[in-house]
C-alpha positions as CSV (number, residue, x, y, z in Angstrom):
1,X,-50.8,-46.2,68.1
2,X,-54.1,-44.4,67.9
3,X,-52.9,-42.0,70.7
4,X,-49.5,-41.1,68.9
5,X,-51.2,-39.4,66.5
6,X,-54.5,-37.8,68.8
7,X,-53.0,-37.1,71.9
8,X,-56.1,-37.3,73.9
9,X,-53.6,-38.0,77.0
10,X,-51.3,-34.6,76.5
11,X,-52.4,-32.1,79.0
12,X,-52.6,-35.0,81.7
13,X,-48.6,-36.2,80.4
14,X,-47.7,-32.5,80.5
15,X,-49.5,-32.1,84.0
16,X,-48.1,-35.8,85.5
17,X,-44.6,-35.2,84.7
18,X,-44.8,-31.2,85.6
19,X,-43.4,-30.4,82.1
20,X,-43.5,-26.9,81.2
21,X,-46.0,-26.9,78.5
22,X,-44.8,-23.4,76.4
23,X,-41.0,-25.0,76.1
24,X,-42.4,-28.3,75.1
25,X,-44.2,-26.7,72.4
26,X,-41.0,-24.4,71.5
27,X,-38.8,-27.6,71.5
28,X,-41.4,-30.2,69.5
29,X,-41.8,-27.2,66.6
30,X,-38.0,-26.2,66.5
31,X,-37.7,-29.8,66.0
32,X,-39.7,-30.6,63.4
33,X,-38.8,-27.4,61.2
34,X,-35.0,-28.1,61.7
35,X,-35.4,-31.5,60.6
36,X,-37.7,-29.9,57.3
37,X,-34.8,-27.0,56.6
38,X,-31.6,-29.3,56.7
39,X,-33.9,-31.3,54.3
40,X,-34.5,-28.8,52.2
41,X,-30.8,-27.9,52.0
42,X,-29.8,-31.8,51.0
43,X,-32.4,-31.3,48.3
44,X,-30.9,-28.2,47.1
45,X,-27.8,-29.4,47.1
46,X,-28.0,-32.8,45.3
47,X,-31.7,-32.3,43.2
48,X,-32.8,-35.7,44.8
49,X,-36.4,-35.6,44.9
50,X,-36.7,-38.4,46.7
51,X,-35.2,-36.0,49.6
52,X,-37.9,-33.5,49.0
53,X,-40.5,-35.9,49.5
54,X,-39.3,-37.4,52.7
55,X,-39.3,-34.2,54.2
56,X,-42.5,-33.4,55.5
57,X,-43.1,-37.0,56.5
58,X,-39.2,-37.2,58.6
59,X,-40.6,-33.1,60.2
60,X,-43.8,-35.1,61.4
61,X,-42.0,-37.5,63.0
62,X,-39.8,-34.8,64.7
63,X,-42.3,-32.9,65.8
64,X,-44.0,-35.8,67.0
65,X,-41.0,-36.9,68.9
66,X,-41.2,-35.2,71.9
67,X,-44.6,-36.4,72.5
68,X,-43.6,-40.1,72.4
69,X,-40.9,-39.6,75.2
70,X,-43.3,-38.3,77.2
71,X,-45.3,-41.2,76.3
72,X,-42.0,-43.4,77.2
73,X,-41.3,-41.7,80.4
74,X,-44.6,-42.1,81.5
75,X,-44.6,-45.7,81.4
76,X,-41.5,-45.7,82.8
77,X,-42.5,-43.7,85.8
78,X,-45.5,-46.1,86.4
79,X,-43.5,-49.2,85.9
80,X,-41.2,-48.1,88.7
81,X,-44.4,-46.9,90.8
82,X,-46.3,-50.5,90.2
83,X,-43.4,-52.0,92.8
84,X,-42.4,-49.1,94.8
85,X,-46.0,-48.9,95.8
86,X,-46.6,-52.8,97.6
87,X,-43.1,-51.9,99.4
88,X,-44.6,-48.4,100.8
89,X,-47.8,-50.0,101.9
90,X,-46.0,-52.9,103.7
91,X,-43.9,-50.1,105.2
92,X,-47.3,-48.6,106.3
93,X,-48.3,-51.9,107.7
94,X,-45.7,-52.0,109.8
95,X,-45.3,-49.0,111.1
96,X,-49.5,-48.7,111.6
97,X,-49.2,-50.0,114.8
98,X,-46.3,-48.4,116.9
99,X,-47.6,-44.6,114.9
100,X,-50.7,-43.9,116.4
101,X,-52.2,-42.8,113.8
102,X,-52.3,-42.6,110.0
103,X,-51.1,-39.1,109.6
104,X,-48.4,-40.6,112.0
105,X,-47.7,-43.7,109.9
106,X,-47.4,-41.8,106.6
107,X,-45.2,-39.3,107.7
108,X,-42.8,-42.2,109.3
109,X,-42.9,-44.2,105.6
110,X,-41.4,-41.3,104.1
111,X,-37.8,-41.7,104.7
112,X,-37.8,-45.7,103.7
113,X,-39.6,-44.7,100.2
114,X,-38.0,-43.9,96.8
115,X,-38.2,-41.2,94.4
116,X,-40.6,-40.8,92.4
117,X,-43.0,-42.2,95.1
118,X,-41.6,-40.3,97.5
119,X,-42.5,-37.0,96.6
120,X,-46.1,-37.7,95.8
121,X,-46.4,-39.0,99.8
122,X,-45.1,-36.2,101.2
123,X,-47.4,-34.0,99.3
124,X,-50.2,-36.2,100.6
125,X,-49.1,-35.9,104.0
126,X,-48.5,-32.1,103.8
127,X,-52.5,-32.1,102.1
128,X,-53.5,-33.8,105.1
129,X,-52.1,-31.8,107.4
130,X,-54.3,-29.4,106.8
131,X,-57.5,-31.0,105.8
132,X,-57.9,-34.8,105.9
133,X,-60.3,-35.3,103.1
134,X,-60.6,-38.3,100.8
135,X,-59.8,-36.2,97.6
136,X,-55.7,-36.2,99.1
137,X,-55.5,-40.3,99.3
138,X,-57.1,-40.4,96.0
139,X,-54.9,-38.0,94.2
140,X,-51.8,-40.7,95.1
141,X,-54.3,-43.4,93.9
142,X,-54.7,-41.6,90.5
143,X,-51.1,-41.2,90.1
144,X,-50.4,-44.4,90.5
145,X,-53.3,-45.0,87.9
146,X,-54.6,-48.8,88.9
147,X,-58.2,-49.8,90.1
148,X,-56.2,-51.8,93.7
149,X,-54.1,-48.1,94.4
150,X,-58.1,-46.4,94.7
151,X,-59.2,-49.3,96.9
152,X,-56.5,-49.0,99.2
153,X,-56.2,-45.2,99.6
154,X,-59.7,-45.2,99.9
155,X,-59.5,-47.9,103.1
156,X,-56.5,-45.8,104.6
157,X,-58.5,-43.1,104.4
158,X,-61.1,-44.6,106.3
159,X,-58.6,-45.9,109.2
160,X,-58.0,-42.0,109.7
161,X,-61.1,-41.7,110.7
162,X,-62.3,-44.8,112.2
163,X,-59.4,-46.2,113.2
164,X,-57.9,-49.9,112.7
165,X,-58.5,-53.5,113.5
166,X,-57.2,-56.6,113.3
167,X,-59.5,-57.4,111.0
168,X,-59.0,-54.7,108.7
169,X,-54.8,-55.1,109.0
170,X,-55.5,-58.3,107.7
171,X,-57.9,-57.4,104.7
172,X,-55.2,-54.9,103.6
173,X,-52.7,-57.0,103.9
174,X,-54.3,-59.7,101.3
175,X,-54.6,-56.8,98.9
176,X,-50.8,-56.0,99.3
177,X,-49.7,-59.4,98.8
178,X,-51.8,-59.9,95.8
179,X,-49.9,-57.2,94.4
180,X,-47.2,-58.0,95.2
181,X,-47.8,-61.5,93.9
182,X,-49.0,-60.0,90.6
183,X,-45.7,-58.2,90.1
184,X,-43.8,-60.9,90.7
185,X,-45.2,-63.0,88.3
186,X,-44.8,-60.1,85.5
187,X,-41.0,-59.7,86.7
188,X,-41.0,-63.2,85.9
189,X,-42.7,-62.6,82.1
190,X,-40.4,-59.6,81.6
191,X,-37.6,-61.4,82.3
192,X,-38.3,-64.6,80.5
193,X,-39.8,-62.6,77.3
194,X,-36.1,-60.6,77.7
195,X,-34.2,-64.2,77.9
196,X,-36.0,-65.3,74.7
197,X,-36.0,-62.2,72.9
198,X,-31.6,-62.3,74.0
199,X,-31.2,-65.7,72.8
200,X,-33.0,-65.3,69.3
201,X,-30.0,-63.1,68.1
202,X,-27.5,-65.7,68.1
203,X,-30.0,-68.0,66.9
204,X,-30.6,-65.9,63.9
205,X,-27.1,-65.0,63.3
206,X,-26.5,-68.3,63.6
207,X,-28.7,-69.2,61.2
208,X,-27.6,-66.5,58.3
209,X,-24.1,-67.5,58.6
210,X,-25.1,-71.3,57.7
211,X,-27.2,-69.6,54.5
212,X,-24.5,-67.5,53.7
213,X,-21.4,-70.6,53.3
214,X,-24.6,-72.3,52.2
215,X,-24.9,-70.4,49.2
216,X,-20.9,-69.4,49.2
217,X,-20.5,-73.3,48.8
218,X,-22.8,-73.5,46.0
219,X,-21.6,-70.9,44.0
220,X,-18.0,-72.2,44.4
221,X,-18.7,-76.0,43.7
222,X,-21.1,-74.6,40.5
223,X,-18.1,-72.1,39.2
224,X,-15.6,-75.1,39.7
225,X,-18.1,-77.2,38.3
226,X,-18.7,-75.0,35.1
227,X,-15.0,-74.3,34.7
228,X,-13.9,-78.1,34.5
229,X,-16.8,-78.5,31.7
């Protein structure tokens, strides 16, 4: 909640999700001066001050909106990463051996990987190209933003120039599959929490139509009640 209202994280959002930074700032201040002016015209119409006073708070929140869906799409864009990531390093795996070589392998994963991943591994095969340095591999680990994505860019990086072993296939192969294992389970939370959070609607509604013939019941019996007295 504390970030809403900072924005410590903006110039990295604006940066990650190559938003162009002079129309965000266009759009997020058009925003929250339109929603200030049609306020202002409610208030001059119908003298409610209550209108006046919910302006500036309402123009905050506009202008704060476009922030907060960068904020959403963010998260967004790593929850889809946090499992199309295990699927491109299995595809790694198995092409590692029939490649050659890393360059190789990473440029053969390409086609069986999914946007937004996608894009980020064919920039880091096109940096690599040119100059194999560590700083490529760990530009993908940074943008997919989790301590295992630095550890395993980091021990690709070092097959490119060292080469592999059977040893080392299967050390990164126990970091994949705890992973993988890791999203699993939090698939399995989402879609519990979702099945729960589902099922307490009818549950409530349930429970609100019982209080409303409740009291409906009441109130006849008492009126009857009264009447007959």
């Amino acid at each position: 909640m504390k970030e809403l209202f900072i924005e410590n994280s903006l110039d990295f959002y604006i940066r990650f999700l190559k938003v162009n930074k002079k129309k965000f700032w266009a759009y997020r201040i058009f925003l929250g001066l339109a929603i200030f002016l049609i306020l202002a015209l409610v208030f001059l119409k119908t003298q409610n001050v209550f209108v006046i006073l919910l302006a500036p708070m309402l123009a905050y929140i506009g202008y704060k909106l476009p922030y907060i869906q960068m904020v959403s799409r963010k998260n967004m864009v790593d929850m889809v990463n946090s499992f199309l990531f295990p699927e491109f390093l299995r595809t790694f795996i198995s092409l590692l051996g029939t490649q050659g070589n890393v360059f190789q392998t990473l440029t053969a994963t390409i086609p069986y990987i999914e946007e937004p991943l996608k894009s980020e591994v064919e920039k880091l095969v096109a940096a690599i190209e040119k100059d194999n340095d560590r700083k490529h591999y760990l530009a993908l680990a940074e943008y997919i933003d989790s301590n295992e994505a630095y550890l395993i860019m980091s021990m690709i990086y070092e097959f490119s120039l060292i080469g592999t072993n059977k040893e080392m296939l299967d050390e990164l192969e126990r970091y994949v599959e705890d992973i993988q294992n890791n999203k699993t389970q939090e698939l399995k939370r989402f879609k519990i929490y979702r099945m729960e959070k589902n099922a307490n609607i009818p549950l409530v509604t349930t429970i609100v139509f019982v209080l409303i013939f409740t009291l409906s019941s009441m109130f006849y019996y008492a009126n009857t009640l009264s009447q007959n007295l």
